[in-house]
MARBA-3410 file (N, C-alpha, C, O; in Angstrom, 1 decimal):
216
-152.4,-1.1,16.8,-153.2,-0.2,17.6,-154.7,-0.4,17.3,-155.2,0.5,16.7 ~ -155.3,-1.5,17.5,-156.2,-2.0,17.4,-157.5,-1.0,18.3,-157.3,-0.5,19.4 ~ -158.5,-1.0,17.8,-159.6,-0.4,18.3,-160.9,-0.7,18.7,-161.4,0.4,18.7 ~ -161.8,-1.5,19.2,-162.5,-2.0,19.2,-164.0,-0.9,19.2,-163.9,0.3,19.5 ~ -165.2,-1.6,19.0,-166.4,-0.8,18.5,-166.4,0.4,19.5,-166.3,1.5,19.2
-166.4,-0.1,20.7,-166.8,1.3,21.4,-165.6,2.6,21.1,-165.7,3.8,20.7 ~ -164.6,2.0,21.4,-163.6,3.5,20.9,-164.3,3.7,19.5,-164.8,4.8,19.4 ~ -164.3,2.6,18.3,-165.0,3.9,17.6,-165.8,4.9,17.6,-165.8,6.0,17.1 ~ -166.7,4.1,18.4,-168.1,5.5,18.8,-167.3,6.6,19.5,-167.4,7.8,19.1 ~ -166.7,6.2,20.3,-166.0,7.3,21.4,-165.0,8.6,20.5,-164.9,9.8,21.0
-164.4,8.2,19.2,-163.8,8.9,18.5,-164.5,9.4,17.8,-164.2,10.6,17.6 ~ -165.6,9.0,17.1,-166.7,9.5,16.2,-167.3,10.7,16.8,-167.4,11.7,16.2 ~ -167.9,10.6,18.4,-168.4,11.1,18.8,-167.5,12.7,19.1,-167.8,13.9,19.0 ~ -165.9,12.1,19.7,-165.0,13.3,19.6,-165.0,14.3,18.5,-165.1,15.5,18.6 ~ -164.8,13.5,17.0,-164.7,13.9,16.1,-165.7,15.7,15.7,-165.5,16.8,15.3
-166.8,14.8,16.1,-167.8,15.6,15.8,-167.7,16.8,16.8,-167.8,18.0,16.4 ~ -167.6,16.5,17.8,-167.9,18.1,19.1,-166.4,18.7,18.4,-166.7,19.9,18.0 ~ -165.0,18.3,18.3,-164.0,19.2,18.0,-164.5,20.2,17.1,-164.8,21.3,17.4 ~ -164.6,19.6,15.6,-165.4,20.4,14.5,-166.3,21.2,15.2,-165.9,22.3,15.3 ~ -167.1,20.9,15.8,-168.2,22.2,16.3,-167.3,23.2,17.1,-167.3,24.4,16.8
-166.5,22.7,18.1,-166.1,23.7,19.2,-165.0,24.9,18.1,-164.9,26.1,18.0 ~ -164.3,23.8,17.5,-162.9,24.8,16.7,-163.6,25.6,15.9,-163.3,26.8,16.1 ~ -164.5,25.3,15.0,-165.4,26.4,14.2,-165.9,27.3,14.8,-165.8,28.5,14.3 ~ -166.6,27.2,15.8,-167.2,28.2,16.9,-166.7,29.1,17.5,-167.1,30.2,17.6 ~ -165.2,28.5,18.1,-164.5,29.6,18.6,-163.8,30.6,17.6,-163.6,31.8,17.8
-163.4,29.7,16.2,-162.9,30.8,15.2,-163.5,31.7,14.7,-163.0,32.7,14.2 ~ -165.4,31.4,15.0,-165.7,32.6,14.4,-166.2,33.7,15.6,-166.3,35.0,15.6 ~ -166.6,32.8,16.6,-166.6,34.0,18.1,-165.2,34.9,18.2,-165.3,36.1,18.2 ~ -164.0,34.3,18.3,-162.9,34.9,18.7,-161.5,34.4,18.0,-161.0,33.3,17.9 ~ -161.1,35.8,17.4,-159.9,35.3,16.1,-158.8,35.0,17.0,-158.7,35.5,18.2
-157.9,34.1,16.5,-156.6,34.1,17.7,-156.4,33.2,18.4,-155.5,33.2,19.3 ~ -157.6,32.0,18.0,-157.6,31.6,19.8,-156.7,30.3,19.2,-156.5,29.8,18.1 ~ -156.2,30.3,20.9,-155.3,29.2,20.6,-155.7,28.0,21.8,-156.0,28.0,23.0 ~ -155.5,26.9,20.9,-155.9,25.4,21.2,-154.1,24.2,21.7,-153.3,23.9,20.8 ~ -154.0,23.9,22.8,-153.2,23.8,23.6,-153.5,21.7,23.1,-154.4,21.1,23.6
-152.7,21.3,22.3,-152.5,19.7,22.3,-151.0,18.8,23.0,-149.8,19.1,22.8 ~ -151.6,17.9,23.7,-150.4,16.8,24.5,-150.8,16.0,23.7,-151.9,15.5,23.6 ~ -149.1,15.5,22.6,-149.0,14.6,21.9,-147.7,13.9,22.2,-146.7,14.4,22.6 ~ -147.9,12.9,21.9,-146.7,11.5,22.0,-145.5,12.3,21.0,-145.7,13.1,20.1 ~ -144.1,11.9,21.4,-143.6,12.0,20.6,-143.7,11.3,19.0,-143.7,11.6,17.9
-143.8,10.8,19.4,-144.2,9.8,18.3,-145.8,9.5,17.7,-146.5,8.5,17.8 ~ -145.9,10.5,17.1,-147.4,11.2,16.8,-147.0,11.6,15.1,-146.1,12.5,14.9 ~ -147.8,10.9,13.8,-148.0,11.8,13.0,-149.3,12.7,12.8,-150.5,12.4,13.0 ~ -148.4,14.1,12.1,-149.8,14.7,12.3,-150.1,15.1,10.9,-149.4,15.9,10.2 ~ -151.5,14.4,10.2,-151.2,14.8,8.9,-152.4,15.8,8.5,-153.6,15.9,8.9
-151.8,16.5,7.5,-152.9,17.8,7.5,-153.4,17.3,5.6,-152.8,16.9,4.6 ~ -154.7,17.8,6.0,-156.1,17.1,4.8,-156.6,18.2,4.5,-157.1,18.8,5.4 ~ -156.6,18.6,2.9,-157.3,20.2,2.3,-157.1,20.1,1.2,-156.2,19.3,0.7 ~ -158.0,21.0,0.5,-157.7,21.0,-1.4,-156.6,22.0,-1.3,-156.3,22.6,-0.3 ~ -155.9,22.2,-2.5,-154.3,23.2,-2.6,-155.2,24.2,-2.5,-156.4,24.2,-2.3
-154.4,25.0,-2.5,-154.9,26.6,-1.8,-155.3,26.9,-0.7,-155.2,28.0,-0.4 ~ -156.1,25.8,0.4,-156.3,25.6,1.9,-155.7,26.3,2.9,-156.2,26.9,3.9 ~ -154.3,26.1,2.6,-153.5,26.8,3.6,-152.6,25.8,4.6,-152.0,26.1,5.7 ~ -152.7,24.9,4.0,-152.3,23.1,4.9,-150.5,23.9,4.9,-150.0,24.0,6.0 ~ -149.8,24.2,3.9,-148.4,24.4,4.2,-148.0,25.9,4.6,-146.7,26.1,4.5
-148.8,26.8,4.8,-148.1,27.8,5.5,-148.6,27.8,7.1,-148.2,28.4,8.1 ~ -149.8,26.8,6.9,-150.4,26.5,8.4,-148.9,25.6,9.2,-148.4,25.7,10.3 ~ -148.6,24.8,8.2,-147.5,23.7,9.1,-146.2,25.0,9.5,-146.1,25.5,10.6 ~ -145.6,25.2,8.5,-144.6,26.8,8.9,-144.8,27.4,9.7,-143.9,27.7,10.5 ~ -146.2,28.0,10.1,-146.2,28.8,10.9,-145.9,28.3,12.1,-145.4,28.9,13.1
-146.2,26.6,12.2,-146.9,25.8,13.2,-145.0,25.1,14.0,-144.7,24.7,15.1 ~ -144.1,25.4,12.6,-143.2,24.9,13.5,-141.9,26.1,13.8,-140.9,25.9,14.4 ~ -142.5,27.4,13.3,-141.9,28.2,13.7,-142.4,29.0,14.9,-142.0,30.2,15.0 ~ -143.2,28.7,15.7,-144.2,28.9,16.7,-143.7,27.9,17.9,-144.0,28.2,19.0 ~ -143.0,26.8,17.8,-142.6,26.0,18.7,-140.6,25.7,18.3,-139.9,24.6,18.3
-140.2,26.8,18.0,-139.1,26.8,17.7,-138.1,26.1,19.2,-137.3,25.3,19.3 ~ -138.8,27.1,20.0,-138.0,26.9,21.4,-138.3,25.4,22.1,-137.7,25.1,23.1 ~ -139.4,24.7,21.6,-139.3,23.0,21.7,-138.9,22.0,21.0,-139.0,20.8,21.2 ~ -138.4,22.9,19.9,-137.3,21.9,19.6,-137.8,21.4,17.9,-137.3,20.6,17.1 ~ -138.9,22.4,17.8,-139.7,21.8,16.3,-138.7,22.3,14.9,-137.9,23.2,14.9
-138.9,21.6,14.2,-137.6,21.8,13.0,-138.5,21.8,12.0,-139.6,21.6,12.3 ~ -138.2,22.2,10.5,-138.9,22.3,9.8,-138.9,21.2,8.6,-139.6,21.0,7.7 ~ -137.2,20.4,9.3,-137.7,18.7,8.9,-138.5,17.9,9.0,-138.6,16.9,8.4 ~ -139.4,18.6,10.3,-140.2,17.4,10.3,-141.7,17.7,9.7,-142.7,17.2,10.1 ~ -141.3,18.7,8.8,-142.4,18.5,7.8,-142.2,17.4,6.4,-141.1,17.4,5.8
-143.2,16.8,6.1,-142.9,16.2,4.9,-144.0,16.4,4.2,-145.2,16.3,4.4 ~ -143.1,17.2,2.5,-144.5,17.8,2.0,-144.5,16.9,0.6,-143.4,16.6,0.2 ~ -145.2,16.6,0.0,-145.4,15.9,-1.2,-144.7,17.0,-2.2,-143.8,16.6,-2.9 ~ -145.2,17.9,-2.3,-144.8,19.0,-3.2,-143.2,19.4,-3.0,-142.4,19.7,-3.8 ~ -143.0,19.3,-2.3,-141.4,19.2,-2.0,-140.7,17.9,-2.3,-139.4,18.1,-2.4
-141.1,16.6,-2.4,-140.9,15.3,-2.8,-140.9,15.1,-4.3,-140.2,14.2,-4.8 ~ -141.8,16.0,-5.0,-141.4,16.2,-6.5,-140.6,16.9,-6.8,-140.1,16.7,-7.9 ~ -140.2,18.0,-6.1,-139.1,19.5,-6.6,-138.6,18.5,-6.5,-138.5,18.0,-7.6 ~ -137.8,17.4,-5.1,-136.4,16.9,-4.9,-136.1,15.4,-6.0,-135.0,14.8,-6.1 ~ -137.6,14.9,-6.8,-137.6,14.2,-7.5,-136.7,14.6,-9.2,-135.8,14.0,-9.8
-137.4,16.0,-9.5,-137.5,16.6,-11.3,-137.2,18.1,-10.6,-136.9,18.9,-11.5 ~ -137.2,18.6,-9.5,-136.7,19.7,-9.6,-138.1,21.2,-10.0,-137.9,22.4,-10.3 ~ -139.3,20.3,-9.8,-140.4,20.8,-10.4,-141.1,20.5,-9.4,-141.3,19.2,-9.4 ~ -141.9,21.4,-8.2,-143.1,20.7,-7.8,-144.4,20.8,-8.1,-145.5,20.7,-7.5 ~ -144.1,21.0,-9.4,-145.7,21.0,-10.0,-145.9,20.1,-11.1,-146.9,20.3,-11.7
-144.8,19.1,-11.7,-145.1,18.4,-12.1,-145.5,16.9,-12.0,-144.7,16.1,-11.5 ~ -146.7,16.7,-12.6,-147.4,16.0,-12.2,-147.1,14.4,-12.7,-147.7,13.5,-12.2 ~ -146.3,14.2,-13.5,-145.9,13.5,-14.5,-145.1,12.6,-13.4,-144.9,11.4,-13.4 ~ -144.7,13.5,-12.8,-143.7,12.4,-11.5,-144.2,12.2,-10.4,-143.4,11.9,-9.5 ~ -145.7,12.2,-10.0,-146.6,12.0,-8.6,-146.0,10.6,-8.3,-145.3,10.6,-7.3
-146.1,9.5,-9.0,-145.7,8.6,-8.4,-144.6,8.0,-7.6,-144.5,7.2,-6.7 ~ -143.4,8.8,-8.3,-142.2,8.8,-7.5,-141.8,9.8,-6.7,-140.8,9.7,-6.1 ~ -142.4,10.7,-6.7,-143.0,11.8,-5.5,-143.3,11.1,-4.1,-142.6,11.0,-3.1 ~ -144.5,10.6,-4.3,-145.0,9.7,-3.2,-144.3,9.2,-3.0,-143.9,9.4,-1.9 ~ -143.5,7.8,-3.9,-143.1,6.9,-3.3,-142.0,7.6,-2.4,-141.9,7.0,-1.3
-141.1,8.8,-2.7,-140.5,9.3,-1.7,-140.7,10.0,-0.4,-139.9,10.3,0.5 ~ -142.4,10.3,-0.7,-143.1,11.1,0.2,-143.1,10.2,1.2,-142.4,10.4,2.2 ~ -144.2,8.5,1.2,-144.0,7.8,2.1,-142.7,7.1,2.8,-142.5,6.8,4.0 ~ -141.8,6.9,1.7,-140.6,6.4,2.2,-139.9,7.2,3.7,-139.5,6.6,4.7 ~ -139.8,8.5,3.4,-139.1,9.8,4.2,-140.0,9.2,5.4,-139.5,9.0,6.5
-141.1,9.1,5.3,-141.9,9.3,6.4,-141.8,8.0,7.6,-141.9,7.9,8.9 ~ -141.7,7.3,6.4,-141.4,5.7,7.2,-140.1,5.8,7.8,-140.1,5.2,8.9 ~ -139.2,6.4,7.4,-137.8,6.2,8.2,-138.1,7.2,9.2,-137.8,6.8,10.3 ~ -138.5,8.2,9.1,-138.7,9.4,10.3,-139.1,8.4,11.7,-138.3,8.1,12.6 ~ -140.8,7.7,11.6,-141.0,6.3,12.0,-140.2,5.5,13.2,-140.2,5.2,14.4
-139.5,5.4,12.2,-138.3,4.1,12.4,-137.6,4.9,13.6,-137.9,4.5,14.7 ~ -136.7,6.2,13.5,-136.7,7.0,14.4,-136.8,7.6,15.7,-136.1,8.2,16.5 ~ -138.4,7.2,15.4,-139.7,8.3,16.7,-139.4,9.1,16.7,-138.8,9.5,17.7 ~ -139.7,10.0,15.5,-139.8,11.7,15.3,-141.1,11.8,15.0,-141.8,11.1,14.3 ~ -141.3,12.8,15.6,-142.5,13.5,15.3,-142.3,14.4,13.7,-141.4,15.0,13.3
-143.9,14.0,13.1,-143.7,14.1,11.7,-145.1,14.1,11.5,-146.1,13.5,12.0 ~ -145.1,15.7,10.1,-146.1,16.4,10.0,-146.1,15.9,8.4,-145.1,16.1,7.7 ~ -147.6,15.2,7.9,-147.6,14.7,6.8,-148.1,16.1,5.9,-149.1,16.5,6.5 ~ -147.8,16.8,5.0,-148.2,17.4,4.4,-148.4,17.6,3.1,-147.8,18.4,2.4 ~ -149.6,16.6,2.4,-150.5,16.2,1.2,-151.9,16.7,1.0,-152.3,17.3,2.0
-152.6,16.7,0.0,-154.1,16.9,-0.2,-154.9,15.8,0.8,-155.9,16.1,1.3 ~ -154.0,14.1,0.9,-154.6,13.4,1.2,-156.0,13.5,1.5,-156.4,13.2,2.6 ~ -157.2,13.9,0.0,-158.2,13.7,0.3,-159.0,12.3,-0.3,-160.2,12.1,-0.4 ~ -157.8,11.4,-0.7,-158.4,10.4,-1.3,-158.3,9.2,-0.5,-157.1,9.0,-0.3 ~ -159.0,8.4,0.1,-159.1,7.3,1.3,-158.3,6.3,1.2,-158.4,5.4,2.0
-157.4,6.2,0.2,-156.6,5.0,0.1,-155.3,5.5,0.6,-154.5,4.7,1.2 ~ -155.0,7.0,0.3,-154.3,7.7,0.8,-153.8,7.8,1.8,-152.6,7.7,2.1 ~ -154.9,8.2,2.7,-155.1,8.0,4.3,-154.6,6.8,5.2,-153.9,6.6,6.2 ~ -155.5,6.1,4.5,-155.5,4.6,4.7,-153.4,4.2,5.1,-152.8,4.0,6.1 ~ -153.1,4.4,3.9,-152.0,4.0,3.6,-150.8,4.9,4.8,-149.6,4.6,5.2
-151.5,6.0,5.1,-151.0,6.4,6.0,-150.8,6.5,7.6,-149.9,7.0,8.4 ~ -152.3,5.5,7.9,-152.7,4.9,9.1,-152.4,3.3,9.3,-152.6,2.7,10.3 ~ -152.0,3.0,8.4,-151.3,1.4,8.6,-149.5,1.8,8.8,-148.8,1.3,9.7 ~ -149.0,2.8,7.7,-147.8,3.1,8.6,-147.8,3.5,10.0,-146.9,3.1,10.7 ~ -148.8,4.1,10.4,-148.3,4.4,11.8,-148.9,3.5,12.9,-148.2,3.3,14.0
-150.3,2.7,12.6,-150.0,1.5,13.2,-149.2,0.2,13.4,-149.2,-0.6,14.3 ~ -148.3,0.5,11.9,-147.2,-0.8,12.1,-146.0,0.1,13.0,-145.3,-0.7,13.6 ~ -145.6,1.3,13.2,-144.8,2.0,13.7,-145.1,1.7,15.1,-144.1,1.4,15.7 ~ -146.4,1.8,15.7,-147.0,2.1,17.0,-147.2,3.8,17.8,-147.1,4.1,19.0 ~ -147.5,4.6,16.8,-148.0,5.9,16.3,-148.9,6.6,16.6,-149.7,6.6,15.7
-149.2,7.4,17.5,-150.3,7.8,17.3,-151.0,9.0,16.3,-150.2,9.9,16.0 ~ -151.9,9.2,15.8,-152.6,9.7,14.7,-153.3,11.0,14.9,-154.3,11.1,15.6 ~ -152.7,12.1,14.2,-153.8,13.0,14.5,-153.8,13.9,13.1,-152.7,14.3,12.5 ~ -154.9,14.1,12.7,-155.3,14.6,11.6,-155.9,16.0,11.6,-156.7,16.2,12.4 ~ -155.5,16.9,10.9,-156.3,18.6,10.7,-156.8,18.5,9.5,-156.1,18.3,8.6
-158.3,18.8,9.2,-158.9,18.7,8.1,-159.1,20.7,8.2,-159.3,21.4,9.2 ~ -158.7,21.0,6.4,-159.0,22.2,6.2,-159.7,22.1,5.2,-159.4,21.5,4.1 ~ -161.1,22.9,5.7,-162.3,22.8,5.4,-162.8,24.2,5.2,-163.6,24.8,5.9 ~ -162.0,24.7,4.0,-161.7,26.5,3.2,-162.9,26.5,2.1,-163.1,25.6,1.3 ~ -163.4,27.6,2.4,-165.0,27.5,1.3,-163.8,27.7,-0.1,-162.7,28.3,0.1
-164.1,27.0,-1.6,-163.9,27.3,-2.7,-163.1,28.8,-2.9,-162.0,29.0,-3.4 ~ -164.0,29.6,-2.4,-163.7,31.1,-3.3,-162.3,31.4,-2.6,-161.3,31.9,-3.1 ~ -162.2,31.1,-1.2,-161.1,31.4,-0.4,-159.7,30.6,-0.7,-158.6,31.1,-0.6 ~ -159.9,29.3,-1.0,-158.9,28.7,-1.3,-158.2,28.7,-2.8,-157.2,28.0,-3.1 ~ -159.1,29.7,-3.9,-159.1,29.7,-4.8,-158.6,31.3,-4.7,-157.8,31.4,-5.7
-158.6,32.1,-4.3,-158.0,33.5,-3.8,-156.7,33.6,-3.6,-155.8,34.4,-4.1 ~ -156.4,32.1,-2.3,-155.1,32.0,-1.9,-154.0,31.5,-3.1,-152.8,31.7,-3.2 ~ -154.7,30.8,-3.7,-153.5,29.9,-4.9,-153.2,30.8,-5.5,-152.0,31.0,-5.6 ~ -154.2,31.7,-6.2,-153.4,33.0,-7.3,-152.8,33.6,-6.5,-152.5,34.7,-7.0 ~ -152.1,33.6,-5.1,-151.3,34.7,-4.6,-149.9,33.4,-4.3,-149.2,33.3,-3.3
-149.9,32.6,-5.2,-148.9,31.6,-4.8,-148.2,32.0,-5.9,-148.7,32.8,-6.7 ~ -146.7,31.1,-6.0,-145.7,31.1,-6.8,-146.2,30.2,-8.1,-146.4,30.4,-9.3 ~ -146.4,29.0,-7.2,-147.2,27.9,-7.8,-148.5,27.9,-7.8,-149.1,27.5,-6.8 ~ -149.2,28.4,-9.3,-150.9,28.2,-8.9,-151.3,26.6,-9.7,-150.7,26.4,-10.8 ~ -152.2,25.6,-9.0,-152.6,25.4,-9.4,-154.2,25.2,-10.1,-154.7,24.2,-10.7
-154.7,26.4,-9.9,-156.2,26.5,-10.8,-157.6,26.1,-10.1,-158.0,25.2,-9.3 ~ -158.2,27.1,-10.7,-159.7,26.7,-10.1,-160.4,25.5,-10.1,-161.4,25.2,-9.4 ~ -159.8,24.9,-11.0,-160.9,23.3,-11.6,-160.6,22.2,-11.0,-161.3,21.2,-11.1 ~ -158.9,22.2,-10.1,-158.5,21.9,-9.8,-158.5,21.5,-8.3,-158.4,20.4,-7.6 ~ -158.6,22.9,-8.0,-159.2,23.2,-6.3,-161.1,22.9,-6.2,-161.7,22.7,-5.2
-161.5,22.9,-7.2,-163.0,22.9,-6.9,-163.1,21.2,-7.2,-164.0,21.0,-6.4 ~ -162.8,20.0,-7.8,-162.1,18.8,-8.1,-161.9,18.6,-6.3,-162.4,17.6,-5.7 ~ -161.1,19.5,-5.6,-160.8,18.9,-4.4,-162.1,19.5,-3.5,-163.0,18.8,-2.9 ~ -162.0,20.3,-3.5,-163.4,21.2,-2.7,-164.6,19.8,-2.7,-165.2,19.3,-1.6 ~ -164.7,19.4,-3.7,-165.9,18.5,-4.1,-165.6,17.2,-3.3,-166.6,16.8,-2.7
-164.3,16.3,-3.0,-163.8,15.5,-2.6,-164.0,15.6,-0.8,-164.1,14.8,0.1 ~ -164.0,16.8,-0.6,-164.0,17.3,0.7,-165.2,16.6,1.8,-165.1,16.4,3.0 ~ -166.5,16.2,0.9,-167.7,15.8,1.7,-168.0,14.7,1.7,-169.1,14.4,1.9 ~ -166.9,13.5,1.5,-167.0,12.2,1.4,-165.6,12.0,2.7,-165.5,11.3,3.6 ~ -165.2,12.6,2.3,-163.5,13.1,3.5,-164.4,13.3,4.9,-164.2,12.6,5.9
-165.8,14.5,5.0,-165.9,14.5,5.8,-167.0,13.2,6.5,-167.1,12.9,7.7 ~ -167.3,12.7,5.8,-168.4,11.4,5.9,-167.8,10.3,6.4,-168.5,9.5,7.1 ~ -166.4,10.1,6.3,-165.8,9.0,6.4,-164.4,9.0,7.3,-163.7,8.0,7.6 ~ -164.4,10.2,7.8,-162.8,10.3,8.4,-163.3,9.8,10.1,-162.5,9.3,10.9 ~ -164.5,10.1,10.4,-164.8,9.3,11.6,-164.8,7.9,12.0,-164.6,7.5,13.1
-165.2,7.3,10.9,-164.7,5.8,10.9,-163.5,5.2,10.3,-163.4,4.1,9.9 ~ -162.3,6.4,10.5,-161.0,5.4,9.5,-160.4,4.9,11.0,-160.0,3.7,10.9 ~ -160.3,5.5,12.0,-159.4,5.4,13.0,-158.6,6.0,13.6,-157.9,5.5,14.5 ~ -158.7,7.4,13.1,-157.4,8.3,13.9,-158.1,8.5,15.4,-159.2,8.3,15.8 ~ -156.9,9.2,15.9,-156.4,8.9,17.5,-157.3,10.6,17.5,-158.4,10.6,18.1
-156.9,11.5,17.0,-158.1,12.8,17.5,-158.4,13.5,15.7,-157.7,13.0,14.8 ~ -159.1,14.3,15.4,-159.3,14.9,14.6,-160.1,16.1,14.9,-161.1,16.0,15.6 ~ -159.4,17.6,13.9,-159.8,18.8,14.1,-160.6,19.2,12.5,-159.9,19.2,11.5 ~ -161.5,19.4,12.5,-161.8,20.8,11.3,-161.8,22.0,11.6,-162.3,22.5,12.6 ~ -161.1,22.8,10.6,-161.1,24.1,10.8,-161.5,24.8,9.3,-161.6,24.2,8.2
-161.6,25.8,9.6,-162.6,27.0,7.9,-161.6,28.0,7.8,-161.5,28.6,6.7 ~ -160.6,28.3,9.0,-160.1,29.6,8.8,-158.5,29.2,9.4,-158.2,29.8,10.4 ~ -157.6,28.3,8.7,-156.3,28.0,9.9,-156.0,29.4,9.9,-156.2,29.6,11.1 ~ -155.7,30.7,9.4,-155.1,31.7,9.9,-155.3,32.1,11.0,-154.3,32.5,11.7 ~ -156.5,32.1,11.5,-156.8,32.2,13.0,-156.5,31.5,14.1,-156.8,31.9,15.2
-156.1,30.6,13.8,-156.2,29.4,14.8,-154.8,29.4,15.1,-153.9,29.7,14.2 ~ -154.5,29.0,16.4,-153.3,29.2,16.6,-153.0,27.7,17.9,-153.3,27.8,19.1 ~ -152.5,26.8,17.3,-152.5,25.5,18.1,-150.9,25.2,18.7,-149.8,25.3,18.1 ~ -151.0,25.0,19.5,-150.3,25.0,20.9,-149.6,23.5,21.2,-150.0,23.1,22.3 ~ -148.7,22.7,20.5,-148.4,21.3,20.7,-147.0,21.3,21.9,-145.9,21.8,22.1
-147.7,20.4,22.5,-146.3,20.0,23.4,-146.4,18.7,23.3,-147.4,18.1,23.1 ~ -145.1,18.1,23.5,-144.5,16.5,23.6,-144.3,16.1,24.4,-143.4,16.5,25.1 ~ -145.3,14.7,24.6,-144.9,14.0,26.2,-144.1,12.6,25.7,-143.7,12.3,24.5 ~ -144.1,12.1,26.3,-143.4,10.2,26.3,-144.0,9.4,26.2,-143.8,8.3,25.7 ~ -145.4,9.9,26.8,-146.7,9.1,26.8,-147.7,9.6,26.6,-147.6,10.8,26.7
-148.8,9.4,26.3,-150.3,9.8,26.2,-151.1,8.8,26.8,-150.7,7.7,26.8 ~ -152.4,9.1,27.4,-152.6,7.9,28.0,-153.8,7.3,26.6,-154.3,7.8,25.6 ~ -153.8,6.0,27.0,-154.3,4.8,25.5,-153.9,5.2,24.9,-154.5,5.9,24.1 ~ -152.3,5.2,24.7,-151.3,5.0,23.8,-150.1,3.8,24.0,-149.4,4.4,24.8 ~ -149.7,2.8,23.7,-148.9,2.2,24.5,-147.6,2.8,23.5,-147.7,2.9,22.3
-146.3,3.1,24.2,-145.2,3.7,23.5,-144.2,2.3,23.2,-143.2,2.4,22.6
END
């Protein structure tokens, strides 16, 4: 799924007005909901430091589309790829074979053409990367949600978790956050959203067979 210079501009340029419009409307008007036509065969992976809100955003997101058919298989969360590793998703000791299970699941989903919701911090670019060559060798299209939660907020939300993991931790990602946003217009995804407040936002996906500049 090759891209040539002008789509980049053309995506760059998308990139930028979504971020403006989605922030705008979240803080003009709580609630609003944003209506997306995606391929079945669409990963959609969501980018934030822990505490952001990236996995009760996806829950909400596939229990909101129950009656199309959305499952809550077709989330794949890293943090759940460790419990199913050690029985622990918070330990860290096993990230590696975490992952390696994290991408594996995702690759066979892929293989499939299921629609599949990546759910990681993925704020490190190799990360990403590795996630956008799967779905170009798949023939995939890409759409990414960056959650873009000030520090104090996402650091609020983790102490009301089961699993906290820590301020130094979230602020470690908070910090990673402005090189994510520098660079995610030039990796290549197919659309990209930022948002400050997922609670408010309420996105609206339906599934076509096609998209257009998509070849299926």
């Amino acid at each position: 799924m090759r891209r040539n210079r002008y789509d980049m501009r053309r995506i760059y340029a998308c990139a930028l007005y979504q971020r403006k419009e989605i922030i705008a409307m979240e803080r003009a008007e709580h609630h609003k909901r944003l209506e997306l036509l995606l391929p079945q065969r669409t990963l959609l992976v969501l980018c934030g430091p822990a505490g952001s809100g990236k996995s009760t955003f996806a829950r909400r997101l596939i229990k909101g589309h129950k009656k199309q058919g959305f499952r809550s298989t077709m989330i794949i969360s890293s943090d759940t790829c460790r419990a199913l590793v050690c029985d622990d998703e918070t330990n860290q000791q096993v990230n590696r074979d975490g992952f390696d299970l994290f991408y594996y699941i995702i690759n066979k989903r892929m293989l499939q053409g299921r629609f599949t919701i990546a759910d990681s911090t993925a704020l490190q670019g190799w990360a990403r990367q590795r996630l956008l060559d799967m779905a170009q060798r798949h023939n995939y299209y890409t759409c990414i949600i960056v959650f873009d939660v000030p520090l104090e907020k996402s650091v609020k939300q983790d102490k009301q978790r089961e699993r906290i993991v820590g301020e130094d931790v979230i602020a470690y990602h908070t910090n990673l956050m402005q090189q994510v946003l520098q660079t995610l217009p030039e990796e290549g995804w197919n659309r990209i959203f930022i948002i400050d407040e997922p609670s408010t936002i309420n996105i609206d996906i339906r599934l076509s067979i096609a998209i257009t500049g998509v070849s299926q």
